[in-house]
N, C-alpha and C positions, 0 to 999 in steps of 0.2 A: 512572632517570628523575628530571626535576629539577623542582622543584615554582615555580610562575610568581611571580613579584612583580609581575605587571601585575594590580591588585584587580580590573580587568574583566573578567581569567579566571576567577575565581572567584563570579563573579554568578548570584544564581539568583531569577529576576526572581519563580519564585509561591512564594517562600514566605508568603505568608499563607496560603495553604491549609494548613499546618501549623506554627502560627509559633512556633519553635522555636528558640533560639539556637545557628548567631550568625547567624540571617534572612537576610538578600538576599546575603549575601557568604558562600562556603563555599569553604575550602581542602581541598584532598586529596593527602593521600600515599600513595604506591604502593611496597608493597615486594616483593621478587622471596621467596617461601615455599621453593618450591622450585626449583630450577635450571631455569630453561625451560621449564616445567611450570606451576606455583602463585602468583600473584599478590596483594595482596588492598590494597587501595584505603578507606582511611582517611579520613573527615571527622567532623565534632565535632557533637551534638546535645544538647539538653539545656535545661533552664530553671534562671533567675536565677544563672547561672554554675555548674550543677548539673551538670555536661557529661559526657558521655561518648563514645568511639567509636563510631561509626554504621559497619557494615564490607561495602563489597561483595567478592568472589571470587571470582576468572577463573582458569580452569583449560585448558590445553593440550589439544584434542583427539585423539588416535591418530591419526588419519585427514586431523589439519590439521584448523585452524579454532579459534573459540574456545567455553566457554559463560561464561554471566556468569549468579554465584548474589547475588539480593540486591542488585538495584542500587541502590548511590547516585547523588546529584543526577550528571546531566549535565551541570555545569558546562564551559565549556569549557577549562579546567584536567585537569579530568577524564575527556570526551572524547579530547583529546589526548593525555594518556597511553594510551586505551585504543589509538587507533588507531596505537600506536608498537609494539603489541603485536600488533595485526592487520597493520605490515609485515612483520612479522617471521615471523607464525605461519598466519596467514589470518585469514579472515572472522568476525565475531561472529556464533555460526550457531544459538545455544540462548540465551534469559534465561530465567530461572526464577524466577518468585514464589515462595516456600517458607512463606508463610504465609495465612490467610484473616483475621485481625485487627489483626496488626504493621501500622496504617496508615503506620507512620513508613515501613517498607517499602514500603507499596502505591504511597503515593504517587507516587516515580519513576521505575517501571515504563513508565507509557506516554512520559513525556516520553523515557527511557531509550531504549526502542524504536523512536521517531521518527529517534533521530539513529545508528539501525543496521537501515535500512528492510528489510535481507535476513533478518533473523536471526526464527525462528519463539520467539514467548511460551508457555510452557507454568505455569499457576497451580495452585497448591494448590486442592483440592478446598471446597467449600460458601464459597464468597466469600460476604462480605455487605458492608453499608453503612449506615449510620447517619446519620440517621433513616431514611430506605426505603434497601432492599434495590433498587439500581439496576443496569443491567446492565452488565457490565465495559466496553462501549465508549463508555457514557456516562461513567465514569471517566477517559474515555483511555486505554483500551487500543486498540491498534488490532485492529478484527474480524475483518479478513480471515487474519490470524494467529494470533488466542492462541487454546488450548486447555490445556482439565485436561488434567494428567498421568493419564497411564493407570496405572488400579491396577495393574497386572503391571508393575512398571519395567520390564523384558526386553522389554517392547511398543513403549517410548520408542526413538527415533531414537538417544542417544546411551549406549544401553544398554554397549557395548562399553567404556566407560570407567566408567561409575557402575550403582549399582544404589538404590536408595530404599525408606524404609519411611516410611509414614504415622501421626502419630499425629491422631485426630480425635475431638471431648469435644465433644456438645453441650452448650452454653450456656442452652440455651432463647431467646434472642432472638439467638442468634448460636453461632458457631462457635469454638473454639480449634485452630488444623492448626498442624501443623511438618513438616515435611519434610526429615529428614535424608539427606543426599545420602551415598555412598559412593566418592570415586573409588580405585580399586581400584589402578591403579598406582604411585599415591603413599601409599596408607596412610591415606588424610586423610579425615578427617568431617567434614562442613558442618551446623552445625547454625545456628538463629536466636537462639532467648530460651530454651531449656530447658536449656542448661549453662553455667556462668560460670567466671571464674576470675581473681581480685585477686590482683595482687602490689604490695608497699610501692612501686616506682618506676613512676611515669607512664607512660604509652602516649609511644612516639616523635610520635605526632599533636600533642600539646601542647608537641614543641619552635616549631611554629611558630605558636601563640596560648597562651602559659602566664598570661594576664591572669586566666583564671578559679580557676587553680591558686593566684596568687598573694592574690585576695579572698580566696577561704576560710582560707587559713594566719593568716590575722590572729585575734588575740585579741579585739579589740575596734574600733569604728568610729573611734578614737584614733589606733590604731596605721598607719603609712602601709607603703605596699606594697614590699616587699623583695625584691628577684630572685636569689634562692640555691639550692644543689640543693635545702638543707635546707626553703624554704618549698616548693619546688616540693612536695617529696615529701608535706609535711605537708599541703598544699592537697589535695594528690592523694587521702590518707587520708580527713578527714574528705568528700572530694566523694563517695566509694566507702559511705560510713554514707549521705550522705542517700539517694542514687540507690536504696540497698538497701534502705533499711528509713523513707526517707522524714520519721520523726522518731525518731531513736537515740535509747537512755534518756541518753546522755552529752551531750546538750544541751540548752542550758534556752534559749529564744526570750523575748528581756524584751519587755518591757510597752513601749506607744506612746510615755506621754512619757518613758521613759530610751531609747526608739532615738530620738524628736527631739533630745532636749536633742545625745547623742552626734551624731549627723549634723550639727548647728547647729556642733559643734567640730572636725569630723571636718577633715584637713588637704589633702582631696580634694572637690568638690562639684561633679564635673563628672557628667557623662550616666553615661556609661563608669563610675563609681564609685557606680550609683545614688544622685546627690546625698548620699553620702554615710553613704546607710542600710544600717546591719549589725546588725541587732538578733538577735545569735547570742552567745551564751557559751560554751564547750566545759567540762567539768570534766576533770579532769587527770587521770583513768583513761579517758580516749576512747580513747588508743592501745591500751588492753586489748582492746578491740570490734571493734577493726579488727583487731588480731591473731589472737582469732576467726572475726572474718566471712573472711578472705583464708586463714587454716591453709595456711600455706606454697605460696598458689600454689592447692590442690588445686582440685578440680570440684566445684559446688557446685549445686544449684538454688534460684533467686531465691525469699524469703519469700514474697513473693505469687503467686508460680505453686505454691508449696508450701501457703496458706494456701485462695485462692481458686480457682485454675483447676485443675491437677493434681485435686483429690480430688472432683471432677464427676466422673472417669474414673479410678478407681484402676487396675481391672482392663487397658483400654484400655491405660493409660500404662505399665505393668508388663510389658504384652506386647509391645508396642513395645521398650521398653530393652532387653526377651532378646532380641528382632531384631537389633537395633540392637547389641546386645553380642556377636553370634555373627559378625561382621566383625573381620576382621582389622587395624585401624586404628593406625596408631601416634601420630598428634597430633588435636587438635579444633583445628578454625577456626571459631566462635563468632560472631555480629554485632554483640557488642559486648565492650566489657571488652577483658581481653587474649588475644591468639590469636600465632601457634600454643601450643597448652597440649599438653606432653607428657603423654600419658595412656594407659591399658590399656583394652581393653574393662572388664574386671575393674573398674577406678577409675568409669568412664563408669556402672555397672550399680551401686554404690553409691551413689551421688548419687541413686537413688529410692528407697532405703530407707524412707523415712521413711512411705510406704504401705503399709507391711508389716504386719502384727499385732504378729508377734515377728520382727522381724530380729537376723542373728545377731547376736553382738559382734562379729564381724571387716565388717560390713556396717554398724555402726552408728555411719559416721565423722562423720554430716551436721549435729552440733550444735551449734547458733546459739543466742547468748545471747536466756534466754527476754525480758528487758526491754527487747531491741531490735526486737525483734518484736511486743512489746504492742500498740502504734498499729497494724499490720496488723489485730491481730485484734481490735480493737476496729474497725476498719472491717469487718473481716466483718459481727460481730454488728448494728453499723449498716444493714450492705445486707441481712440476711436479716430482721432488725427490719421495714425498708420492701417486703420481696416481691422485690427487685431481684436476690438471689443466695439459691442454695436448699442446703441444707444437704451437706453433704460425703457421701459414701456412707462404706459401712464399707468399711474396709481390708483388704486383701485376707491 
């Protein structure tokens, strides 16, 4: 499938409901996973050129027909692609919400839904919404079709290819669900936000906007923008430190008047270039943290679901991953980051070590530098300080 150069294709007129770069204009690319079977549809989300994949996942029915896990915008860049899939294979007959908080997920769902009026919506369990709790066709779902997925996957319509486990952590004023999907004759796990996986070279998504790759590669707001693999790759590294850990210890953020002075000199001062402002310094061990935070590729879970949400539910989370480990699975497709990621159940079922008491040593692969992680956990103590977040249970 070949991805449009008409920028009208790519328009997605709400994004202010979630404004998130790169807003009104969203490309997407579509790669074939697995042979006639596996699909997964790529667009870029993120702030102040902080970006990362945003990933929907259409998978071939047994029986003909499609489902679509995680949809992204419906652009009609995107649409298009879809229904070059539906000539081919049938009708998009299943979308799946996999999550009750992933708003960046929720939000596309109904517009999704609109432009495949046949296909039945099935949502992860305890939706909410912020500030009230509204009811999902007030969001745009459309009512006459969506339903939770039944707890007994085998209950679901499309049991015959997948099977599902739920993980569910009350929040106290909200929910954390995931919904790992199983399709069974591809080996393949769908998962959302509870597994990741960094490697040193960019998502194929940023061959067609590498603008945001190429700000961050810059040393200073001096420095003017270079298009090479080498800046691509280095943009791609440090975007992978903020997105994870938000402020790494390997950067230091200067002071107002040395980012004006710099900006005033900067050799760029257009929109696109935030008039010039880059108030980032890197120190020259940053590649160390990234070497860390990525360990070759492997499966990881994100600090803050490791910090904040995960340890509301250890027991929960622990029980799920032995579900979820006892599948047969040979890759993860993930919603963001990079996918497919070669992985074991075995590899998938260490990634939650770190809820353990005493995990083994052969289990204790999960560790992140503790000074890139400080600012997370000084945000906890923050939210549990003001009542907002409640203290972690003990581990199980």
């Amino acid at each position: 499938m070949y991805s449009s150069t008409n920028p009208q294709d790519w328009s997605w007129p709400f994004w202010p409901v979630v404004p998130l770069y790169p807003y009104k204009s969203r490309r997407t690319l579509c790669q074939e996973i697995v042979k006639n079977t596996i699909w997964t549809f790529d667009q870029m989300h993120g702030i102040l050129y902080t970006i990362v994949p945003i990933r929907m996942t259409v998978i071939k029915l047994t029986g003909g027909g499609l489902l679509v896990y995680a949809p992204v915008a419906p652009t009609a860049e995107c649409v298009r692609m879809v229904k070059e899939l539906v000539a081919q294979h049938g009708e998009v007959k299943y979308i799946i919400l996999p999550t009750s908080s992933g708003l960046e997920h929720k939000v596309f769902v109904g517009p999704f839904a609109r432009c495949f009026p046949q296909a039945q919506v099935f949502v992860a369990p305890h939706q909410w919404s912020f500030p009230f709790n509204l009811p999902l066709s007030w969001l745009g779902f459309p009512q006459a079709r969506t339903q939770e997925l039944p707890e007994n996957s085998r209950l679901a319509p499309f049991a015959e290819d997948f099977e599902y486990e739920v993980l569910d952590i009350n929040l106290g004023r909200g929910s954390f669900v995931e919904v790992a999907f199983f399709h069974k004759r591809s080996h393949t796990l769908l998962l959302t936000d509870t597994i990741l996986s960094i490697t040193p070279d960019p998502p194929p998504i940023f061959q067609l906007d590498p603008y945001p790759l190429l700000f961050h590669a810059r040393e200073n707001a001096l420095q003017p923008i270079a298009d090479t693999e080498a800046t691509r790759r280095q943009g791609w590294q440090r975007i992978c430190l903020f997105a994870i850990y938000f402020r790494p210890s390997t950067l230091q953020v200067t002071g107002l008047k040395e980012s004006f002075s710099d900006a005033f000199k900067a050799p760029d001062h257009s929109r696109k270039a935030y008039f010039g402002l880059y108030p980032f310094r890197w120190q020259q061990n940053w590649q160390d943290s990234f070497a860390t935070l990525s360990g070759y590729g492997r499966p990881f879970v994100a600090p803050i679901l490791q910090t904040l949400i995960l340890p509301q539910g250890p027991t929960q989370t622990l029980d799920w991953a032995d579900k979820v480990a006892h599948w047969d699975f040979h890759q993860i497709i993930p919603c963001h980051f990079d996918a497919p990621i070669s992985v074991t159940p075995y590899q998938f079922r260490q990634a939650f070590s770190f809820l353990e008491k005493q995990p083994s040593a052969s289990r204790n692969t999960q560790t992140l530098l503790e000074a890139d992680c400080k600012f997370i956990q000084e945000l906890e103590a923050y939210l549990l300080k003001r009542g907002i977040a409640t203290p972690p249970k003990e581990k199980v």
